[in-house]
N, C-alpha and C positions, 0 to 999 in steps of 0.2 A: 526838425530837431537837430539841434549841433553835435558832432562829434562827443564832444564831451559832458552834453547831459544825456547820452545813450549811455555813454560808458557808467556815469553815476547811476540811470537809473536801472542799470544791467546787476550794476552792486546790490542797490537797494533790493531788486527780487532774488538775489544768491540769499541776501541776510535773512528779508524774509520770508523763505523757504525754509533756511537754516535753524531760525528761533522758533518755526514752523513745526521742522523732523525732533528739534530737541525737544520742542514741548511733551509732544505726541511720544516720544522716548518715557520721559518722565512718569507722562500718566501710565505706559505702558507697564515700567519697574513697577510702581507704585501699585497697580493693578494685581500685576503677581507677585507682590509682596504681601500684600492683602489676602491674598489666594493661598500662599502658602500657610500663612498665618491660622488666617478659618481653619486650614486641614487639619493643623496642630490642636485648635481650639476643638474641635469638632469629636476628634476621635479621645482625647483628653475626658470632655465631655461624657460619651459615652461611657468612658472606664469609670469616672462618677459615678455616674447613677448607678452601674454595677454594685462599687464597693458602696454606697448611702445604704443603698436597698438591704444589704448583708446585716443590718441594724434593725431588721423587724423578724431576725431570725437569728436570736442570741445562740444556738442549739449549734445550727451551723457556724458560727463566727467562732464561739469557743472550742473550737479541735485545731489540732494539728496545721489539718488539709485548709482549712479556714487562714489561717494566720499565715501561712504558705503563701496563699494566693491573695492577701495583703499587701505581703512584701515582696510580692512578685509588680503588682499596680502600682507597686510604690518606686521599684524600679524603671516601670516601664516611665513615670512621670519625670524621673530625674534625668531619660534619656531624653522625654521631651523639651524640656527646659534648657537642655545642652543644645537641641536642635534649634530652636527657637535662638537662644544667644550665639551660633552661629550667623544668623541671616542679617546681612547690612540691612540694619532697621533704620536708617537715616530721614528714608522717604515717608515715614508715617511713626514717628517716635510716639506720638500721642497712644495709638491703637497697639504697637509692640509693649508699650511698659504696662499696659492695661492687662495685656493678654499673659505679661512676665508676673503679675500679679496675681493674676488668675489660676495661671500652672503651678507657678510656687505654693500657692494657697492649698488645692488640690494634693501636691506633693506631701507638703506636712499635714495634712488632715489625715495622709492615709499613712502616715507614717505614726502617729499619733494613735491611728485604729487600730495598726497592727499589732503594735507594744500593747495598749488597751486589753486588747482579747488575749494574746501571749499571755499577759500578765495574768488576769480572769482566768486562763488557763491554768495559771500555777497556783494560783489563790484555793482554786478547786482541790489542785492536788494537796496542798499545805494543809488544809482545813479539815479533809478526809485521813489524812495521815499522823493529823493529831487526834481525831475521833477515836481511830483507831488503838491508837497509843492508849490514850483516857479508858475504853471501855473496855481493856485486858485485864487478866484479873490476876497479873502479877505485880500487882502496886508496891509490895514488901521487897521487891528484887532490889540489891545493890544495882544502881545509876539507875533507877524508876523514873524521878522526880526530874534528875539532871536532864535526861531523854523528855518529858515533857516537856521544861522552859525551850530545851531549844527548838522540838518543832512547836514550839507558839512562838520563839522569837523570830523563826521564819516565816510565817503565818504574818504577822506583824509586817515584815519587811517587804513581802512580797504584795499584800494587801496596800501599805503605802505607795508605794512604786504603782500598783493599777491607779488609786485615787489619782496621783499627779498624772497619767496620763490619759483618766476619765475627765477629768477636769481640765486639761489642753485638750483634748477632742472636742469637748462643750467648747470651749473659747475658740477653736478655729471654725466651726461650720457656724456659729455667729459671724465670723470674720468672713467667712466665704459671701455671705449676703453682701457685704461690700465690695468685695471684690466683684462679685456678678455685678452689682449694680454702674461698678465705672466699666464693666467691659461692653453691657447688654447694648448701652446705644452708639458704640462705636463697628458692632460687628453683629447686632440682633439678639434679640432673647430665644430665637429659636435655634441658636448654635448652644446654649449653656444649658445647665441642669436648673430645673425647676427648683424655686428658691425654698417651696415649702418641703420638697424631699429632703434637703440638709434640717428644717426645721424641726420636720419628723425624726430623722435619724438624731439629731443632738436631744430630744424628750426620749426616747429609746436605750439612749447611751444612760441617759441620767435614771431615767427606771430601772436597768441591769445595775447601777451604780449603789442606788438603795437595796436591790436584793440582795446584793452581795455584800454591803456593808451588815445586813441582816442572818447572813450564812456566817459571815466572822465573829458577832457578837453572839450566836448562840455556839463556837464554837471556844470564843475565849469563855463564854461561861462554865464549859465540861474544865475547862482548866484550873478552875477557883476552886482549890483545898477546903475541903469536905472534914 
């Protein structure tokens, strides 16, 4: 062999070595990019099922301590989301916008719960504070009547405000099925929340959603002039 097809073919295995290590780079990032991503999905996950499950125990959801540890989960998701749109997702954009999908979705759902039960919370108090109001037996008092309208016009507002945010909580864990579905075969259905737990918790929300429409209507009716 001549001189000079050693030295060509001296190149040719530098190159292909070289397209060789870059390859082998590539699936490597890609590898733990994927790896970071599941961890993100994974523990995300878990905190789901957490807050779903809080939807078959209205008792617990509507206090304080309950709505607390809502918008505690709901924090924790907005700090995932941040983590997640830090990582050069260049190597696997398909699986990062899937998974950006997923957390966001997650995010507002339980952002959504929080307000929901808050709200339910106050609905409670409104509702009882007009009871109250109504079944004194100082109805003759100067400002009686005026004290009435306005805890039923709060009653009223405070009851709207839960429906628009019982009504986004129904529409986002419908939304969440789709979003599980473009993540489940990019990263497995055994890193996500079971699709029928959201389906349960959104019949749950809408069950708490009728009783309570049912507490305010028999408490606008103590309001209806006798």
């Amino acid at each position: 062999m001549s001189k000079s097809l050693k030295i060509v073919a001296a190149i040719a295995a530098v190159l292909v070595i070289a397209a060789g290590g870059a390859l082998y780079w590539s699936q490597h990032k890609k590898a733990q990019l994927r790896g970071d991503i599941a961890a993100l999905v994974v523990d995300a996950s878990a905190r789901l099922r957490s807050t779903l499950a809080m939807e078959a125990d209205q008792t617990a959801a509507n206090t304080a301590k309950g709505v607390a540890q809502l918008e505690q989960d709901s924090a924790a998701f907005d700090k995932q989301l941040g983590a997640l749109h830090a990582l050069d997702t260049g190597r696997d954009a398909a699986l990062a916008d899937a998974a950006d999908d997923y957390l966001g979705t997650a995010h507002q759902l339980t952002v959504y719960q929080a307000r929901m039960h808050r709200l339910r919370f106050d609905v409670d108090g409104a509702a009882q504070a007009l009871d109250e109001h109504m079944r004194s037996a100082d109805r003759r008092a100067h400002g009686w009547i005026g004290e009435a309208m306005r805890r039923k016009d709060v009653l009223e507002k405070k009851f709207f405000d839960y429906r628009m945010a019982s009504d986004g909580f129904a529409d986002l864990a419908r939304t969440y099925l789709d979003s599980r579905k473009r993540l489940a075969p990019l990263l497995g259905a055994h890193a996500l929340v079971d699709e029928q737990l959201a389906i349960d918790a959104r019949k749950q929300a809408q069950e708490a959603a009728k009783q309570t429409a049912a507490l305010v209507e028999r408490a606008r009716q103590l309001a209806v002039p006798r």
